[in-house]
BALO-640104 format. One record per atom (N, C-alpha, C): residue in one letter; y, z, x. Coordinates in steps of 0.1 Angstrom, whole numbers, padded with zeros to 4 digits, always signed. Atoms other than C-alpha are relative to their C-alpha. Example, Ala and Ser with C-alpha at 12.3 -4.5 7.8 and 13.67 -1.06 7.14 Angstrom:
BEGIN
A-0012+0000+0009
A-0045+0078+0123
A+0012+0000+0009
S-0011+0000-0009
S-0011+0071+0137
S+0011+0008-0008
END
This chain:
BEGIN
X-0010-0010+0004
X+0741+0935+0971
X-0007+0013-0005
X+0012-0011+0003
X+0729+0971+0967
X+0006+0001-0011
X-0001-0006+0013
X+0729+0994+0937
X+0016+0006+0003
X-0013-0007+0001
X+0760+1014+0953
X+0010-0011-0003
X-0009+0007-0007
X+0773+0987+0960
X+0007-0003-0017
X-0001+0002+0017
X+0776+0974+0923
X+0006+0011-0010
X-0004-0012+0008
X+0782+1008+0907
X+0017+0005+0005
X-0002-0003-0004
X+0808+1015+0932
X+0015-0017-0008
X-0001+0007+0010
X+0821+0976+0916
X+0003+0002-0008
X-0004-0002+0012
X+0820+0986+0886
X+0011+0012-0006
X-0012-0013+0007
X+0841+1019+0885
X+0015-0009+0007
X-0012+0007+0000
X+0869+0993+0896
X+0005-0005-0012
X-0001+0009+0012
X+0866+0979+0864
X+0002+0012-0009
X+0002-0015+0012
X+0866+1015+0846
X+0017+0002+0004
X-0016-0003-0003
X+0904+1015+0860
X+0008-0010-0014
X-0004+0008+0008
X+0910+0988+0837
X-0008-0002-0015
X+0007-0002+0014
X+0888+1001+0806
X-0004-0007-0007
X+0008+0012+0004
X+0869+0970+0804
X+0002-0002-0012
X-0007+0007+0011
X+0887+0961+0774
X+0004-0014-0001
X-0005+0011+0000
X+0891+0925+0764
X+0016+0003+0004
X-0011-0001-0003
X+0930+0932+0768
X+0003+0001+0012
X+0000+0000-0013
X+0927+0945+0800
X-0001-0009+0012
X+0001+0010-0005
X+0912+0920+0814
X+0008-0009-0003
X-0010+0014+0000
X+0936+0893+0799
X+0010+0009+0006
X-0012-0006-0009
X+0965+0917+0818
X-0005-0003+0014
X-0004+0005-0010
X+0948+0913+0845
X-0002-0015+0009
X-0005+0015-0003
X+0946+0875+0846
X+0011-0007-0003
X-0022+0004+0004
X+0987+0874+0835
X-0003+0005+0017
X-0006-0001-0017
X+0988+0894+0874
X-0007-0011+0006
X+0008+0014-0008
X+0967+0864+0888
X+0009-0011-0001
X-0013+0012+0004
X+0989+0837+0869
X+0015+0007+0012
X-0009-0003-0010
X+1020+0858+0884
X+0000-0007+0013
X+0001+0002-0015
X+1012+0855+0918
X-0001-0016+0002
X+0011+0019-0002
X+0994+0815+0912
X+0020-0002-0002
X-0014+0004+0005
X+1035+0812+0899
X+0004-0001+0014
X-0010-0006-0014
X+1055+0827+0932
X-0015-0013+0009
X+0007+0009-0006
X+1027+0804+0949
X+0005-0013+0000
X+0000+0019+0003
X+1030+0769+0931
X+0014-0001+0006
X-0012+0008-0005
X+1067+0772+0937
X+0003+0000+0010
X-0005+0003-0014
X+1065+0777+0973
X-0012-0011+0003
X+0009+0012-0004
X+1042+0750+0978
X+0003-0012-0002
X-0005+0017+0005
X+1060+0723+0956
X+0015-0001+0012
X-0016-0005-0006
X+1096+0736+0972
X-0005-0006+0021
X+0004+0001-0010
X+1079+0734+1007
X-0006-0013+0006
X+0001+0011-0001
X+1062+0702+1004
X+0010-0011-0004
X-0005+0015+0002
X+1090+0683+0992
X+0013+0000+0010
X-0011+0001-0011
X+1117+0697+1017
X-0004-0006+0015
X+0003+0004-0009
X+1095+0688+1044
X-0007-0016+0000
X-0002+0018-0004
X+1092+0651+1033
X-0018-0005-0007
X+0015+0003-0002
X+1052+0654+1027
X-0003-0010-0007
X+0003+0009+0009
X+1050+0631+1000
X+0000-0013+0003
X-0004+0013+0000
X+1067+0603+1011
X-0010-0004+0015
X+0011+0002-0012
X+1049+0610+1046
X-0014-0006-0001
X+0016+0004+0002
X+1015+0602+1030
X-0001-0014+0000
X+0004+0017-0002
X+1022+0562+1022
X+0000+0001-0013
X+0012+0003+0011
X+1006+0543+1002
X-0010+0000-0004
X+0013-0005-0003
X+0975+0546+1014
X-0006+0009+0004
X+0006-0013-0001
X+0972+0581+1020
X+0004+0003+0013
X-0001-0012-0014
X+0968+0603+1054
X-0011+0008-0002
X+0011-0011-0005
X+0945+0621+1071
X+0009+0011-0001
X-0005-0013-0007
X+0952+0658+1079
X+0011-0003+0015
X-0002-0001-0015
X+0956+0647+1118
X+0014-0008+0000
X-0011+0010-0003
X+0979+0618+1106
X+0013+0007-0004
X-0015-0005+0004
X+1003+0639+1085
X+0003+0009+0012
X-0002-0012-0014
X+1005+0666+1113
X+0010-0013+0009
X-0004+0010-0009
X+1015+0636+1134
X+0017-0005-0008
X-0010+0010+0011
X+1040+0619+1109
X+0014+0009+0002
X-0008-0013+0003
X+1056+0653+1101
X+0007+0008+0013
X-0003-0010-0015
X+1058+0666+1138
X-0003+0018-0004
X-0004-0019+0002
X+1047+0701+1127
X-0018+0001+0000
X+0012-0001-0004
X+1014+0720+1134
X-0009-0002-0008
X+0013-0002+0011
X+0979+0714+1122
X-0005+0011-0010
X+0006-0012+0013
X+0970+0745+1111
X+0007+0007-0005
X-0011-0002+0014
X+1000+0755+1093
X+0005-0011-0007
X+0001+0007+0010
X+1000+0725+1077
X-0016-0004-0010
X+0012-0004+0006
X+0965+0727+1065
X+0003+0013-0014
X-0001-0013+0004
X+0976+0760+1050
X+0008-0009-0012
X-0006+0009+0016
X+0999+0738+1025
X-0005-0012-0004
X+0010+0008+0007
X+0978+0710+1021
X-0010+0007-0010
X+0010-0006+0011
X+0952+0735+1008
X+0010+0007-0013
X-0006-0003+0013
X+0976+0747+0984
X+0003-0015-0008
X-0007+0014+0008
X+0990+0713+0972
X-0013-0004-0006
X+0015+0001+0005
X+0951+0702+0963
X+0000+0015-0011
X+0006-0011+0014
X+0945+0739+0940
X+0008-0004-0008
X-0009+0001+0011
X+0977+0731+0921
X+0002-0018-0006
X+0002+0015+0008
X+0966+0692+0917
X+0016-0006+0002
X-0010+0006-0010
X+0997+0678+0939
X+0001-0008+0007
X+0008+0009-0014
X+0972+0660+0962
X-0013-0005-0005
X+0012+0003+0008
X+0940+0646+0953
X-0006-0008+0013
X+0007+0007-0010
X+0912+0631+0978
X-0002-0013-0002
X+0000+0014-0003
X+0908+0597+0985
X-0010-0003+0011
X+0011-0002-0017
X+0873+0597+1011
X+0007+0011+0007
X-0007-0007-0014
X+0891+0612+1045
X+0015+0002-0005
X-0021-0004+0002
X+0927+0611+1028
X+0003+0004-0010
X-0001-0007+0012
X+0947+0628+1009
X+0013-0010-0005
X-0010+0009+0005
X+0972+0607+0986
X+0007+0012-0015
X-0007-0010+0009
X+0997+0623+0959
X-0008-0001-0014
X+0008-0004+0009
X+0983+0631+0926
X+0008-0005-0012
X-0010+0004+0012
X+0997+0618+0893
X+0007+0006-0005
X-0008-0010+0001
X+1015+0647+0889
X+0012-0004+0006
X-0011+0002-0012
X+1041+0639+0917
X+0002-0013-0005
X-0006+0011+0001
X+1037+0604+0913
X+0008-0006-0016
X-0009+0001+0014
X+1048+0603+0873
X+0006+0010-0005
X-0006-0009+0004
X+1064+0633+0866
X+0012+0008+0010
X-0008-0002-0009
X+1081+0647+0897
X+0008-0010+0012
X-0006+0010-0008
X+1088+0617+0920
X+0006-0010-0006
X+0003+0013+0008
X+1087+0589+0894
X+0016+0001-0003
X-0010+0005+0008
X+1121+0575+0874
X+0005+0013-0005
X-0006-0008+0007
X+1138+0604+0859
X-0011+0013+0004
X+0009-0013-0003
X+1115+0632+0877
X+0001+0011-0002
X-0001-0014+0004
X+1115+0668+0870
X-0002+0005+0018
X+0002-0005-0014
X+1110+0675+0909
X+0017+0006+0002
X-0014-0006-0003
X+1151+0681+0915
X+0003+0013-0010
X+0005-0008+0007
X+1147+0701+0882
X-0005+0014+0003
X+0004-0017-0001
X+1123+0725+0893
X+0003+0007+0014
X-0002-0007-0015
X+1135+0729+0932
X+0013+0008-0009
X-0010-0009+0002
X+1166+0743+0913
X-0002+0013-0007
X+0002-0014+0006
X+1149+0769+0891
X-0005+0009+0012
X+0011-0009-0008
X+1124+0783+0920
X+0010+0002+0010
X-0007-0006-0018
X+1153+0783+0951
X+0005+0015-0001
X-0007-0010+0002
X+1170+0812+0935
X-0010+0010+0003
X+0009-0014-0007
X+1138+0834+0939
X-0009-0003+0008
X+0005-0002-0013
X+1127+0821+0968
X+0014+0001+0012
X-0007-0003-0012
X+1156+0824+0987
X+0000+0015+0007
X+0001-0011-0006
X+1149+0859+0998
X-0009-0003+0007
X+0017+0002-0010
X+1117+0852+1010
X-0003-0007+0013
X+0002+0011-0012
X+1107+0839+1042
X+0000-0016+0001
X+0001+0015+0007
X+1115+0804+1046
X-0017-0009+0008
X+0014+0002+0002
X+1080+0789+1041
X+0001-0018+0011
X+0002+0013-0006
X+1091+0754+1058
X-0001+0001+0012
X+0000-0007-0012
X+1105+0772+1088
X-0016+0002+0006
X+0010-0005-0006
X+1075+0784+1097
X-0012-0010+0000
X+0009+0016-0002
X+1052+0748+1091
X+0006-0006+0009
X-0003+0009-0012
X+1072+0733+1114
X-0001+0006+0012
X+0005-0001-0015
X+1078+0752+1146
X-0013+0010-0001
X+0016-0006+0000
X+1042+0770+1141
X+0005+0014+0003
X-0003-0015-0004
X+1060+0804+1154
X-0002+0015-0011
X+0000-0014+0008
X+1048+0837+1139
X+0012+0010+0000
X-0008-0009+0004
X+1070+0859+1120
X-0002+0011+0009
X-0002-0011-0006
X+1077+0893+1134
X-0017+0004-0007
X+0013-0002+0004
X+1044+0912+1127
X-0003+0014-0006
X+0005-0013+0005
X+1029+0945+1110
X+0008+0013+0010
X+0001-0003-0011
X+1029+0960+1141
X+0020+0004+0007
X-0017+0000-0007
X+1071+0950+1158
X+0007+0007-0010
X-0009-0006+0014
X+1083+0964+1119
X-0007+0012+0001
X+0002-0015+0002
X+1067+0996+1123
X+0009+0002+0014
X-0007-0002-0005
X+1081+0997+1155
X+0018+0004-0003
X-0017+0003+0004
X+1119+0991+1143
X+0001+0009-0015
X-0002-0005+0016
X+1114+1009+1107
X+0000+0016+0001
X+0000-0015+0002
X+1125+1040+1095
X-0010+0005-0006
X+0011-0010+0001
X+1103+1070+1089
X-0001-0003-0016
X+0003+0004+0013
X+1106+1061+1050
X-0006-0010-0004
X+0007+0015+0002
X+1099+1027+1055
X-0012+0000+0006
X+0019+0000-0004
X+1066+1037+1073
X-0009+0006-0005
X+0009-0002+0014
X+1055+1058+1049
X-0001-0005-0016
X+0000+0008+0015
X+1062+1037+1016
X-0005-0011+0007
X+0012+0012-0010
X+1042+1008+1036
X-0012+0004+0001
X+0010-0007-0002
X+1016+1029+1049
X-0008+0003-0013
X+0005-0004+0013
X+1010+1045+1010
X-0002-0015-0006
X+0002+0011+0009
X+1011+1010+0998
X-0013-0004+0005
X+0015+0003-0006
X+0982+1000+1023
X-0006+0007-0004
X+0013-0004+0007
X+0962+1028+1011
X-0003+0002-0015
X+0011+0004+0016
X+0963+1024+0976
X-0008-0010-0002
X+0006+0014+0002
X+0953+0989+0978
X-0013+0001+0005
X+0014-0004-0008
X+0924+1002+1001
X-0010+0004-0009
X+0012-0006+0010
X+0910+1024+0976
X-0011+0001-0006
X+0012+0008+0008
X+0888+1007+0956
X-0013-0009+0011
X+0009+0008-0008
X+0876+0983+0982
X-0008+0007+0012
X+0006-0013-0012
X+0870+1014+1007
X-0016+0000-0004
X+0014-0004+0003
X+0844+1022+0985
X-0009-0007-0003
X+0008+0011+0001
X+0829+0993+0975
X-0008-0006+0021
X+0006+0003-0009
X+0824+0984+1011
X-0007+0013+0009
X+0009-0012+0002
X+0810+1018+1019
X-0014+0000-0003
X+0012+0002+0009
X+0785+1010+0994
X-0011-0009+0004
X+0010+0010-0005
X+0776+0980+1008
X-0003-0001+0016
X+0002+0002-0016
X+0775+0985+1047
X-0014+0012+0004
X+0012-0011-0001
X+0743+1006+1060
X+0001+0004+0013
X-0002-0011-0011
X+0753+1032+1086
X-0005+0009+0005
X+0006-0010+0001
X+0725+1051+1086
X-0005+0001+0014
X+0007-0005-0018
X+0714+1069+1123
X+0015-0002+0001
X-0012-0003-0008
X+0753+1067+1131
X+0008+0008+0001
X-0003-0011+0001
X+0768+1092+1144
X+0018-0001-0002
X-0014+0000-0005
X+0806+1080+1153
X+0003-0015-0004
X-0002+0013+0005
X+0825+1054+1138
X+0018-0001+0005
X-0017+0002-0008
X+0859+1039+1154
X+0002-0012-0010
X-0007+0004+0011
X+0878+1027+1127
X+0018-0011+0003
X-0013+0006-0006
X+0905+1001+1141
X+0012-0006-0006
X-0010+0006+0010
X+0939+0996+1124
X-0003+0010-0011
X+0002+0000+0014
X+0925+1021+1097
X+0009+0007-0008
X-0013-0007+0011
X+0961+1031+1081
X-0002+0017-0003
X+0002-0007+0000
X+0956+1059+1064
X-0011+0012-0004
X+0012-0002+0000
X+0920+1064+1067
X-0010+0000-0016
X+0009+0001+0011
X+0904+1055+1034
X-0012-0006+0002
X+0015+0002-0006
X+0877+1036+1049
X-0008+0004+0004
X+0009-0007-0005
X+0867+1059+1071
X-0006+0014-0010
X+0006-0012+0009
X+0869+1088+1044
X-0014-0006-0006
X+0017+0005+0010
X+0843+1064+1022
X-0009-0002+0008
X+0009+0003-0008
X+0823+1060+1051
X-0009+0010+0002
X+0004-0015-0005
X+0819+1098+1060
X-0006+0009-0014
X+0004-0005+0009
X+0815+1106+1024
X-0015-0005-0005
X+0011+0005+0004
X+0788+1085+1019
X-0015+0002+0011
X+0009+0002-0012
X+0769+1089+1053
X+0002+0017+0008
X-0007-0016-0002
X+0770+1130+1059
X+0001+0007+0014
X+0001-0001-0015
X+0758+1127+1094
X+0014-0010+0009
X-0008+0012-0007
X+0784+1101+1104
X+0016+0007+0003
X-0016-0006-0003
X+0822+1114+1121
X+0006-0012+0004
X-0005+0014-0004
X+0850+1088+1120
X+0010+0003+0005
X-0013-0006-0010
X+0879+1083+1142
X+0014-0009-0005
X-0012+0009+0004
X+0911+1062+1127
X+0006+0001+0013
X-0006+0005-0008
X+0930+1045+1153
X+0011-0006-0001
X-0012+0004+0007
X+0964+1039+1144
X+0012+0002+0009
X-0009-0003-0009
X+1000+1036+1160
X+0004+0011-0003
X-0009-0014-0005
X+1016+1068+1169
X+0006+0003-0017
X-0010-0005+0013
X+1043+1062+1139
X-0010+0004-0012
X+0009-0001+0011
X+1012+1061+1112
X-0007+0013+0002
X+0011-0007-0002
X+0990+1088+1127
X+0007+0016-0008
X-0002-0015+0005
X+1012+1121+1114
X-0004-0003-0020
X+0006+0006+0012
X+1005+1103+1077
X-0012+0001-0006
X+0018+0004+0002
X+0971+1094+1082
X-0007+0015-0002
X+0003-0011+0001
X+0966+1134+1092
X+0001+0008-0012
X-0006-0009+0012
X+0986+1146+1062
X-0008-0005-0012
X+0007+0004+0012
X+0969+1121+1038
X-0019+0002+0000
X+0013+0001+0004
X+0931+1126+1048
X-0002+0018-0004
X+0005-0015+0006
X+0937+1170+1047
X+0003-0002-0013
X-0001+0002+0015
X+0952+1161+1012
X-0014-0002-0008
X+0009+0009+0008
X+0920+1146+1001
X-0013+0006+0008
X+0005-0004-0006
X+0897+1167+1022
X-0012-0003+0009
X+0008+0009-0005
X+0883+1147+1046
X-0004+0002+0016
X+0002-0013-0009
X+0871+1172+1072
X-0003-0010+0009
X+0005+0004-0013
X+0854+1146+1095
X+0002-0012+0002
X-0013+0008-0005
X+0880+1124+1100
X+0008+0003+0007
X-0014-0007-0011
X+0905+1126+1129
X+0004-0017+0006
X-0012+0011+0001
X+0933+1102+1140
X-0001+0004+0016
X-0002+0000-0014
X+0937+1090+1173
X+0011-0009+0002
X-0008+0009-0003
X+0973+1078+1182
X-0004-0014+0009
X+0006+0006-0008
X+0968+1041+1198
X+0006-0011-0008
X-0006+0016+0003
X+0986+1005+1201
X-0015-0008+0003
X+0008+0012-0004
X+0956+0982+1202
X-0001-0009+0005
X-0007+0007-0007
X+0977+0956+1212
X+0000+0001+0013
X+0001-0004-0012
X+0975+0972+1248
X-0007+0008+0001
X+0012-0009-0007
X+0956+1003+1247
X-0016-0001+0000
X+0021+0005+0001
X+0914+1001+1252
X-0003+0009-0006
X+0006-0006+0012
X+0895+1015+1228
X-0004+0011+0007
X+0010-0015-0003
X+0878+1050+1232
X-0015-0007-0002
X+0011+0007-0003
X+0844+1042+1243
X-0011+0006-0004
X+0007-0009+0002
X+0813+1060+1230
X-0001+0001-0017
X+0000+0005+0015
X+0809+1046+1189
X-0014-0005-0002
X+0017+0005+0004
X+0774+1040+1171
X+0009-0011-0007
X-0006+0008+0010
X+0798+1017+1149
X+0016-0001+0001
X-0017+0004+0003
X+0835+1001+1150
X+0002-0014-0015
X-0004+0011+0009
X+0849+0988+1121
X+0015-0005-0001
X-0013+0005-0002
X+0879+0965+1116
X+0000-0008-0016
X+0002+0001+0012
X+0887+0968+1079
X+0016-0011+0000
X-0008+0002+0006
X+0912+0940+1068
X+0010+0001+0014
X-0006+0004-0016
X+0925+0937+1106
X+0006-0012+0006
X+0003+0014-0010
X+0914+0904+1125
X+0008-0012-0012
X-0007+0013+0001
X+0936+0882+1099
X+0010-0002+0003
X-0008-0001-0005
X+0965+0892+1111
X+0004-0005+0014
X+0000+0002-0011
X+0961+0882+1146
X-0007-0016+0005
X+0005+0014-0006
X+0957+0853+1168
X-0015-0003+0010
X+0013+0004-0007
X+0926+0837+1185
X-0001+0009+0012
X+0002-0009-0015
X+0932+0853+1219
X+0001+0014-0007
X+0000-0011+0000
X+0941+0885+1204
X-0013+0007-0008
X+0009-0001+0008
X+0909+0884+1179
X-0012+0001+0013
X+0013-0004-0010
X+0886+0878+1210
X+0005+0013+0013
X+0004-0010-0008
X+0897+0904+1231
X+0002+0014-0005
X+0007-0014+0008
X+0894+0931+1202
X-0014-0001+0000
X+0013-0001+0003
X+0864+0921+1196
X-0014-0001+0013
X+0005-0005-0013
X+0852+0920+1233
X+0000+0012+0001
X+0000-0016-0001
X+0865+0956+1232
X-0009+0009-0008
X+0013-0008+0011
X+0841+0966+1203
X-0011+0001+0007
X+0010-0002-0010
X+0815+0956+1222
X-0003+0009+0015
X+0000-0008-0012
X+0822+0975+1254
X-0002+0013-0006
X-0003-0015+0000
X+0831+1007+1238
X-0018+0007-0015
X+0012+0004+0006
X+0798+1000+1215
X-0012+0008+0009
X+0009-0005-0011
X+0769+1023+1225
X-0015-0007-0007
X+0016+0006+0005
X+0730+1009+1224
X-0004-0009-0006
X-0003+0010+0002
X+0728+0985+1199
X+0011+0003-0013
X-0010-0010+0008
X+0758+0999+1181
X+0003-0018-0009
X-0012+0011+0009
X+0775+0979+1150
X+0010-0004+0001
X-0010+0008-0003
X+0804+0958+1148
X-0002-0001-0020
X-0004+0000+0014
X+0815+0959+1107
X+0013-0006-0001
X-0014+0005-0004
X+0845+0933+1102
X+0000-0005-0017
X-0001-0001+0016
X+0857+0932+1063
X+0013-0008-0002
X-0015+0007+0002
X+0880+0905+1056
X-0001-0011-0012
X+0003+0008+0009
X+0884+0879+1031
X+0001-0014+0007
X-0003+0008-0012
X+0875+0846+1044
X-0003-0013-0006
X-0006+0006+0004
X+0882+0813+1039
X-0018-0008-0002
X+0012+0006+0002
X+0849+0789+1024
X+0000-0017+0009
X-0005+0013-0005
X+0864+0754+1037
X+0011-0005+0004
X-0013+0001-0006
X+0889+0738+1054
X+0009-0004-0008
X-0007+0002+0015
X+0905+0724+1024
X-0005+0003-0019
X+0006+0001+0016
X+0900+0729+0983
X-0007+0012+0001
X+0006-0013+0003
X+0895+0769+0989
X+0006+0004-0018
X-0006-0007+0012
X+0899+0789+0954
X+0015+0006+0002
X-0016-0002+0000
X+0935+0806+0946
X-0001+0019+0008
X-0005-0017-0011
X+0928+0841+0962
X-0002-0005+0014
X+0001-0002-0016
X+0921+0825+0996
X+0012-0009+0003
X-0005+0008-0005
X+0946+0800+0993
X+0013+0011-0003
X-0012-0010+0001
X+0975+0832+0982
X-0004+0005+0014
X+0006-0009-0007
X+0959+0851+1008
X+0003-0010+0018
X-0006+0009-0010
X+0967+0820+1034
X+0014+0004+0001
X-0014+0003+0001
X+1002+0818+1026
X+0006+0014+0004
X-0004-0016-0003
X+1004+0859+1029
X+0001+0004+0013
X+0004+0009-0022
X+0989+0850+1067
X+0008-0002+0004
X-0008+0010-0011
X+1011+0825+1076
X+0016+0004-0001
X-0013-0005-0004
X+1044+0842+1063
X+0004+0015+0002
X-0004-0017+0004
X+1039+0876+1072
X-0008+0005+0019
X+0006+0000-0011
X+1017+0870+1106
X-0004-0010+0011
X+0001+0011-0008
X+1005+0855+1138
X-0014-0010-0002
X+0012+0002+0004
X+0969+0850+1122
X-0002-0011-0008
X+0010+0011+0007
X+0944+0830+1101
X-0010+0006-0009
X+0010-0006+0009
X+0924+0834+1073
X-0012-0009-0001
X+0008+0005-0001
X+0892+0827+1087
X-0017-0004-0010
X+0014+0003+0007
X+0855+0810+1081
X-0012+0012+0002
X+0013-0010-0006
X+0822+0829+1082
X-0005-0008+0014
X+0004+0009-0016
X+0815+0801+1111
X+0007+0004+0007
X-0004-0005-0008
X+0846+0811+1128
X-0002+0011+0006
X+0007-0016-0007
X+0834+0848+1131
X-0013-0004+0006
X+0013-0002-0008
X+0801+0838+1140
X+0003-0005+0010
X-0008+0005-0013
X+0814+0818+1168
X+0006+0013+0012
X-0009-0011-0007
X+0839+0847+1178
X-0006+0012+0009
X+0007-0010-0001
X+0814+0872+1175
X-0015-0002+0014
X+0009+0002-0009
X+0788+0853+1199
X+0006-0003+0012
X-0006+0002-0012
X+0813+0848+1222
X+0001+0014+0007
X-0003-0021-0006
X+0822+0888+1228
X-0016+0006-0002
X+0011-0004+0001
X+0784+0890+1229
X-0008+0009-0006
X+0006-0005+0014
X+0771+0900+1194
X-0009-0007-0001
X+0017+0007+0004
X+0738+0893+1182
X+0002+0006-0014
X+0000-0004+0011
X+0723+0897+1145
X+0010-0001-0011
X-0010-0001+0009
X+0754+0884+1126
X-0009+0001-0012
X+0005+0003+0014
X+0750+0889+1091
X+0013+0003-0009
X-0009-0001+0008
X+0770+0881+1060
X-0003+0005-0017
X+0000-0007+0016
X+0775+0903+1028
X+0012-0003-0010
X-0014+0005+0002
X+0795+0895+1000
X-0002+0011-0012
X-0001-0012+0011
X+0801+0931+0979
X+0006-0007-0014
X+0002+0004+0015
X+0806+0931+0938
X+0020+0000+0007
X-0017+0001-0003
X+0848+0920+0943
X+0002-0002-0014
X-0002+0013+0010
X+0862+0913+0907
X+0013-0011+0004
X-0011+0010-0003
X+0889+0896+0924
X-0003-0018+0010
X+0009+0011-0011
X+0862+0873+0948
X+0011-0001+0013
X-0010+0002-0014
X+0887+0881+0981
X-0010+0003+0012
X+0001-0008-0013
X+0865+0901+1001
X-0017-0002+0005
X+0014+0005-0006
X+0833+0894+1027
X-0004+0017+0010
X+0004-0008-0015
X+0814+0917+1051
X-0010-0004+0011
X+0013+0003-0013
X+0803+0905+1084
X-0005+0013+0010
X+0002-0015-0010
X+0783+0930+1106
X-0009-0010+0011
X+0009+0011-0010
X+0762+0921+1140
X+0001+0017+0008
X+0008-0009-0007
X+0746+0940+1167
X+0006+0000+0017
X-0002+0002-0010
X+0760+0951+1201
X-0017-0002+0013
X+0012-0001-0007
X+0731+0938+1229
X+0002+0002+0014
END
């Protein structure tokens, strides 16, 4: 981790005036979110039967999938939740219910009917989280809702993506090393905060944001706002159009989790074509440590995945894989100062 990188870190923390107080506010927003979590995970596992599915003697992963009739890897996605909130507990290869379930929610006089009745009321708005474990089908996507949304609704979205950018823009800025690059293709980058921290920090370097049509008069308006002279917007569905070819560096900030396997390898085939010499590849996503018993920001960060996209909230193995397939060399993994621990940076070398 460099020096920027850390300083850059730290004035995240100057938002929140490194005050004991502060910090306990912002582990009440952690708790929040762990809340709206637990109760779609208990709510979710008990409508879909999971408990009783396991036995006596437990279940594998492969077995409940089987038992259940519903996919592996969206049921993975609630298994790993049910294990953080101690719902499930290991057993060798199986997972069996946890004394929680078995004495307090399932048992003789349980509190499980109890709390499905407090939590339905505010999850019934929400996507239904079971729906989507069973027949595996991705929700509509980022992408089909800009399509269909009004001009309001694509700028109060859009502003929401880039505040949340902000911070992290620059922290990974800090930590990626761009130096000798002249041109940087910025894929998906909203309303270009990435590429501004990019260009600010690297004086030689010009970036290109690549964004659908509806985002691009936005992106324009928001980088003259903020004076970000060597930035320019290039209308462009990704989803079908090929990249502009001719980049020392493409980055894909907070992209690739949204999307599926096929559509992850042939972006990332495309990086490499439009990749000149041994041009970079920079892919900034938060990414999952194991297949079960991840921490509570990767396992929110699943559940955000699975009801909001067609994607995955992958491993650093899976990218290295991905990345050696669309013929990258030199992976390497960084993991910038986060105080939230969400976010990784893989980079690798076009050959």
């Amino acid at each position: 981790m460099s020096w920027r990188s850390l300083l850059d870190g730290l004035r995240l923390w100057a938002r929140f005036r490194f005050s004991p107080g502060a910090l306990r506010d912002l582990r009440r927003v952690g708790r929040l979110a762990e809340g709206v979590l637990g109760a779609r995970t208990l709510t979710a596992a008990r409508e879909l039967g999971l408990f009783g599915a396991l036995g006596e003697g437990g279940a594998t992963t492969s077995e409940l999938a089987r038992r259940l009739g519903v996919p592996g890897p969206a049921l993975r996605v609630l298994l790993d939740s049910c294990l953080h909130f101690g719902l499930l507990k290991r057993r060798g290869e199986r997972l069996v219910p946890a004394s929680l379930v078995t004495r307090l929610l399932d048992g003789p006089g349980g509190l499980g009917p109890a709390l499905e009745g407090l939590v339905s009321s505010t999850l019934r708005a929400a996507p239904s989280a079971v729906a989507r474990i069973r027949d595996g089908r991705a929700p509509r996507g980022f992408y089909e809702g800009m399509e269909r949304a009004d001009p309001d609704g694509i700028r109060e979205y859009a502003r929401f993506l880039d505040a949340a950018a902000e911070g992290p823009s620059r922290v990974l800025a800090g930590a990626a090393d761009l130096a000798g690059a002249r041109s940087l293709l910025d894929v998906g980058g909203g309303l270009g905060r990435f590429s501004q921290a990019f260009t600010a920090r690297f004086p030689d370097l010009r970036a290109t944001v690549a964004e659908l049509p509806a985002v691009c008069p936005l992106a324009e308006e928001a980088l003259r706002a903020r004076g970000a002279a060597r930035v320019s917007v290039l209308p462009l569905d990704f989803r079908k159009d090929p990249l502009p070819a001719g980049h020392d560096a493409v980055l894909f900030a907070r992209v690739l989790h949204d999307w599926d396997q096929d559509t992850v390898r042939r972006l990332l085939r495309e990086a490499h074509r439009v990749l000149t010499g041994a041009g970079r590849l920079l892919v900034f996503e938060i990414l999952r440590d194991r297949d079960l018993g991840n921490g509570a920001a990767v396992v929110l960060a699943q559940w955000e995945v699975l009801l909001g996209s067609s994607g995955e909230i992958r491993t650093e193995g899976d990218y290295r894989t991905l990345l050696a397939e669309a013929g990258f060399q030199d992976v390497q993994l960084a993991r910038p100062f986060d105080p939230l621990g969400r976010n990784a940076l893989v980079t690798a070398r076009r050959v």
